[in-house]
C-alpha positions as CSV (number, residue, x, y, z in Angstrom):
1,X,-2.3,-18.0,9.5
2,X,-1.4,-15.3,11.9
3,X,-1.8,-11.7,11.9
4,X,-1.8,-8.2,13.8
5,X,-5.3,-8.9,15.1
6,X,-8.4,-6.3,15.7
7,X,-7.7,-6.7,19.5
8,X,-4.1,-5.8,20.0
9,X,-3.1,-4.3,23.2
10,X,-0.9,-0.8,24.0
11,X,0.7,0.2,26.8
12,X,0.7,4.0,27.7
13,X,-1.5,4.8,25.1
14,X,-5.0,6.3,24.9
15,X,-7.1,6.5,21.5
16,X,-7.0,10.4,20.2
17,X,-11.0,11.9,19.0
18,X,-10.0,10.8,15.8
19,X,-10.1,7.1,16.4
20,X,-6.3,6.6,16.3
21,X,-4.4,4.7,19.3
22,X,-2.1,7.3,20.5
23,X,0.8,7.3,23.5
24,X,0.3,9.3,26.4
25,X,3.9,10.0,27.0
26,X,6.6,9.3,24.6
27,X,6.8,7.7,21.7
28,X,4.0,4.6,21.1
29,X,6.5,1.7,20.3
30,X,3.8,-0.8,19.2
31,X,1.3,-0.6,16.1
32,X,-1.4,1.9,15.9
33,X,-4.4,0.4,15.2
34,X,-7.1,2.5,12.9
35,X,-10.0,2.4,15.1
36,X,-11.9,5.1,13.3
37,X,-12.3,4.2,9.3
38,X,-14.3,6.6,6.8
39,X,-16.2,4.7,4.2
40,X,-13.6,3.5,2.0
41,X,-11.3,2.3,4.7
42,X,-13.8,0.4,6.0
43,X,-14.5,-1.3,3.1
44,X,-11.0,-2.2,2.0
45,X,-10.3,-3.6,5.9
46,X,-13.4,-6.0,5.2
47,X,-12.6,-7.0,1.8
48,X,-9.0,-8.0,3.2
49,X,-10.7,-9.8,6.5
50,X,-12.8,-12.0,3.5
51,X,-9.2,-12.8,2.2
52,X,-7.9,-13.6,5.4
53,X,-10.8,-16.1,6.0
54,X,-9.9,-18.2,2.7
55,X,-7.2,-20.9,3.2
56,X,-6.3,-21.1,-0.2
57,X,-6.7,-17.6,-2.2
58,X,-6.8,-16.5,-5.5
59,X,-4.7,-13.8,-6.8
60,X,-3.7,-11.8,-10.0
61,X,-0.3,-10.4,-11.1
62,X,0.3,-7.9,-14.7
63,X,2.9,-8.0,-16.3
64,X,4.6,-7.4,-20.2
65,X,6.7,-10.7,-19.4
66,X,5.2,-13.5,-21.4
67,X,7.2,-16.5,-19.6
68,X,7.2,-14.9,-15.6
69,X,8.9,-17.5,-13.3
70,X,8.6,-15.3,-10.0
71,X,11.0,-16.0,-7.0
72,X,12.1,-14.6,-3.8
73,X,14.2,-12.0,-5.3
74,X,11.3,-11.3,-7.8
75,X,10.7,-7.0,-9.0
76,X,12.6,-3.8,-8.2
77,X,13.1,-3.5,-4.3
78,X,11.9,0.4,-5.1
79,X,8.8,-0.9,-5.1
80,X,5.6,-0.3,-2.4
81,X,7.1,-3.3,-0.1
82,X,10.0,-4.0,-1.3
83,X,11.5,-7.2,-3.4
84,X,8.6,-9.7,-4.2
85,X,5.7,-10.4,-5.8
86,X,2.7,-7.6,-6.4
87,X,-0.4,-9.4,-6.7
88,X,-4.4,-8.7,-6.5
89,X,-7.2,-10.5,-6.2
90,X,-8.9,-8.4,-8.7
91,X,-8.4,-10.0,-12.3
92,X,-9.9,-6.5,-13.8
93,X,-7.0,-4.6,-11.6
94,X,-4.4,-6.7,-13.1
95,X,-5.3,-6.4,-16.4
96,X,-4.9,-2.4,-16.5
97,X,-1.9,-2.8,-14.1
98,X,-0.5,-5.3,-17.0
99,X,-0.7,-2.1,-18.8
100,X,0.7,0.6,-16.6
101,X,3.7,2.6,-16.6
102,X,5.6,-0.4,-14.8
103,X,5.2,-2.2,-18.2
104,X,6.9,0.3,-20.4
105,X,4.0,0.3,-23.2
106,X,4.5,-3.5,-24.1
107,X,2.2,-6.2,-24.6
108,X,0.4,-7.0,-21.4
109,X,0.0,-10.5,-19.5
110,X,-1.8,-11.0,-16.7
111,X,-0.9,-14.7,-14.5
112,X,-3.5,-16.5,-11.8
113,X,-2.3,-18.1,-8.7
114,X,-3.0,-19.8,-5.5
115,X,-1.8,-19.6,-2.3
116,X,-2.6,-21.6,0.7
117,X,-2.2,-19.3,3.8
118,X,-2.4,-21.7,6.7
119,X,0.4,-20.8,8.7
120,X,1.8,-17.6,7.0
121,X,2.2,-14.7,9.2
122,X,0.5,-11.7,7.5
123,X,0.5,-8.1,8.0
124,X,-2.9,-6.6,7.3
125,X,-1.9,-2.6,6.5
126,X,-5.9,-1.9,6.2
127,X,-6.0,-2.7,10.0
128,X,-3.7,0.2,10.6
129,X,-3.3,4.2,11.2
130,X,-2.0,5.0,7.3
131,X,0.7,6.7,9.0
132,X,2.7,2.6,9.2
133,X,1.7,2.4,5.2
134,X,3.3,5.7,4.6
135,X,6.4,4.5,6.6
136,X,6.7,1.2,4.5
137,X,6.1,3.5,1.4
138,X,9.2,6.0,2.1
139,X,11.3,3.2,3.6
140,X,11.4,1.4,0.1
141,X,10.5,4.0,-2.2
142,X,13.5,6.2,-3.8
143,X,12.5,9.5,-5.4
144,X,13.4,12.7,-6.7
145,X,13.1,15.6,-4.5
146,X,14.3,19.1,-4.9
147,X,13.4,22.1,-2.9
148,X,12.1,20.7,0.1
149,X,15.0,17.6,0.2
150,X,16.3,18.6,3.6
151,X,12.6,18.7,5.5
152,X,11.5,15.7,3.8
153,X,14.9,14.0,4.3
154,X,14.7,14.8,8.0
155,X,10.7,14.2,8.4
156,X,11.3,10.9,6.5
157,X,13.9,9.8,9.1
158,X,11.4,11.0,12.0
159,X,8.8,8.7,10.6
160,X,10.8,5.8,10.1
161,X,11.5,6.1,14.0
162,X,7.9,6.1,14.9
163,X,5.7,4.3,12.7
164,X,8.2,1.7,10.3
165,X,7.4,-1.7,11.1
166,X,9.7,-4.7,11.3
167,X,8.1,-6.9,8.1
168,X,10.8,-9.4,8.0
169,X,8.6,-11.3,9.9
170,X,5.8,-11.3,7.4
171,X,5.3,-13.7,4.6
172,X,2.3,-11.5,3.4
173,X,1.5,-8.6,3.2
174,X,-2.5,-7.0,2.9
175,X,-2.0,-3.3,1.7
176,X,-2.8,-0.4,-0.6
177,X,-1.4,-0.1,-4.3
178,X,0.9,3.4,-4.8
179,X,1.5,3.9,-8.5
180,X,4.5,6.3,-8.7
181,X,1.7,8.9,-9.1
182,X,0.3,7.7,-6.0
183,X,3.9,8.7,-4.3
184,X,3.8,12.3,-5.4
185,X,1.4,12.8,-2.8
186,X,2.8,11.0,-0.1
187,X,6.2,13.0,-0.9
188,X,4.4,16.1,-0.7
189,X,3.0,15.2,2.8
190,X,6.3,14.4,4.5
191,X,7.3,17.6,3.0
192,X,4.5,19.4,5.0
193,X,3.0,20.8,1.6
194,X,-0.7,19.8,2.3
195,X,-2.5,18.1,5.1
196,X,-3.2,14.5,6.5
197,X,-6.9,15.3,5.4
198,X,-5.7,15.4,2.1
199,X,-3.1,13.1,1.9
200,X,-6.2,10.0,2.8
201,X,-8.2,11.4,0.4
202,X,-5.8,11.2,-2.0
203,X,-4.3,7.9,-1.7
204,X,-7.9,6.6,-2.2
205,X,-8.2,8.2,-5.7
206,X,-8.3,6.2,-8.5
207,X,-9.6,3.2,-6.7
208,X,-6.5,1.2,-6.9
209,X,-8.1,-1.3,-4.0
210,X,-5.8,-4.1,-2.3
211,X,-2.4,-5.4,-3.4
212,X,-1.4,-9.2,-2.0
213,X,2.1,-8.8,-1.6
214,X,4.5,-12.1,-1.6
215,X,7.3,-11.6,0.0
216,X,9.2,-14.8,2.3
217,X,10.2,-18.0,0.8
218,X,8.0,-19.9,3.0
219,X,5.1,-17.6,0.7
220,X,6.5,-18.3,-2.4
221,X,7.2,-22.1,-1.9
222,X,3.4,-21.9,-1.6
223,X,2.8,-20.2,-4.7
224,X,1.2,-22.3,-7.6
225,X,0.2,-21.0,-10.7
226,X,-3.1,-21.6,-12.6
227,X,-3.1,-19.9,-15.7
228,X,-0.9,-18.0,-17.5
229,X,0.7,-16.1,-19.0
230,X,-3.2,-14.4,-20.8
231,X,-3.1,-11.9,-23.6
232,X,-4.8,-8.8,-21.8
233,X,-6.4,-7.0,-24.5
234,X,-4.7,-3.8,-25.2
235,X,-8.2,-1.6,-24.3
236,X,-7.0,-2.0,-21.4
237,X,-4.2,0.4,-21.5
238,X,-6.7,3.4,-22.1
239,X,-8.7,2.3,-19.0
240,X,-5.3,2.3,-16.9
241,X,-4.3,5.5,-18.1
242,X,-7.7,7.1,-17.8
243,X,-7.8,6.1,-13.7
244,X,-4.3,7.5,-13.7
245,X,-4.6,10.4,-15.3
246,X,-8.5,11.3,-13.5
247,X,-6.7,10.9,-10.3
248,X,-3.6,13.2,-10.8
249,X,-5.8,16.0,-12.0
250,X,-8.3,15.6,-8.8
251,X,-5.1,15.6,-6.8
252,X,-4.2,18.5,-8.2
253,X,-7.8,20.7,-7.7
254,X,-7.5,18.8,-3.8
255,X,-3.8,20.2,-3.3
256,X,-4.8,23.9,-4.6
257,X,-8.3,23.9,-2.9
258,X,-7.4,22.4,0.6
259,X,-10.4,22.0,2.8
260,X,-9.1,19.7,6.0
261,X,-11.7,19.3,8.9
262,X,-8.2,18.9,10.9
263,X,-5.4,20.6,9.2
264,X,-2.8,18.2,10.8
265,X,0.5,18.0,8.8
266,X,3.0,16.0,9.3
267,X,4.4,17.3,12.2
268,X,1.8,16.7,13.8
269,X,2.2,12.7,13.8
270,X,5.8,12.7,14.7
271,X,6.1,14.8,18.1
């Protein structure tokens, strides 16, 4: 398996007092590595190097389809990453996201598989300055935006050019899960309505944790499935919504009450 690893090299670049690899002139045309994690990041960056360390893993995928045959073309390309499969390696997380607004209110399913990683390029988005998960978000998200279209439009481009990475040559990707909730707050960020501060804080509410992402044909030729599809029970649905709905109204106290030790917008990232 390959990967960005911890000890990648920049040229022109210094790391900024906040931990993040920054260029010195210009714009910075490799990765920027998170060298600086809070709490939470830190413990989503080991939990995907304990994945990384497996050569076969075990993942998770919810779903209301009751006979799932996933391929290479597999989901809705406005998704997080694009066309492919959305996996965790959290049974418990797949059984609410069996449940959530994805599944239109039918009868959830959750399928187990393996996947032997020797030799799969991955890209591990836990290693990396949020500002490259962002990018990936906006590149394959499509949403509704009014007021502010024409500085998010033009900020969106702006971060594409700095921080979108090239993950055609990925069979895996290691990342965070953004519910279309979740993207509400990343819109309102490329907008310039509220801060980076609170834009990290508020991608980790709700806990969603790690999505495995499948998304070559050399990854899916690997995939074999275990079990499946299994009745989730339907409980489950109120614990999906509960998450959902606990993080939108935090988000909502966070986005009225803004408290930033650096109040860095968006603009801020893309000079």
């Amino acid at each position: 398996m390959s990967e960005i690893s911890n000890d990648m090299k920049f040229v022109n670049a210094t790391v900024d007092k906040n931990g993040f690899v920054r260029s010195k002139k210009g714009n910075l045309k490799k990765v920027i590595a998170n060298t600086r994690k809070n709490v939470v990041e830190h413990r989503d960056s080991v939990e995907a190097d304990k994945l990384k360390k497996r050569t076969i893993i075990t993942v998770y995928h919810g779903t209301t389809n009751d006979s799932l045959v996933p391929d290479y073309n597999y989901n809705n390309k406005n998704n997080d990453y694009g066309k492919g499969l959305y996996t965790t390696p959290d049974i418990e997380l797949a059984k609410q996201w069996a449940y959530s607004g994805y599944t239109g209110g039918g009868v959830g399913y959750t399928y187990e598989y393996e996947i032997d990683l020797d030799g799969l390029n991955v890209l591990d988005f836990t290693k990396l300055d949020s500002m490259h998960w962002l990018a990936e978000l906006v590149y394959n998200r499509e949403i509704d935006v009014r007021a502010e279209r024409e500085i998010y439009e033009d900020n969106r481009k702006r971060l594409l050019d700095k921080y979108k990475i090239d993950t055609s040559m990925y069979d895996i990707i290691i990342g965070y899960r953004a519910d279309d909730s979740y993207f509400v707050y990343a819109k309102d960020f490329v907008s310039g309505l509220i801060y980076r501060d609170t834009l990290d804080r508020a991608l980790r509410l709700g806990e969603l944790d790690l999505q495995v992402f499948i998304r070559s044909q050399m990854a899916f030729n690997r995939l074999i499935e275990v079990d499946g599809p299994v009745k989730v029970d339907p409980r489950y649905r109120n614990k999906y919504i509960s998450r959902d709905r606990a993080a939108r109204e935090e988000y909502k106290r966070d986005r009225v009450n803004q408290t930033p030790r650096l109040k860095q917008r968006i603009d801020d990232f893309l000079d």
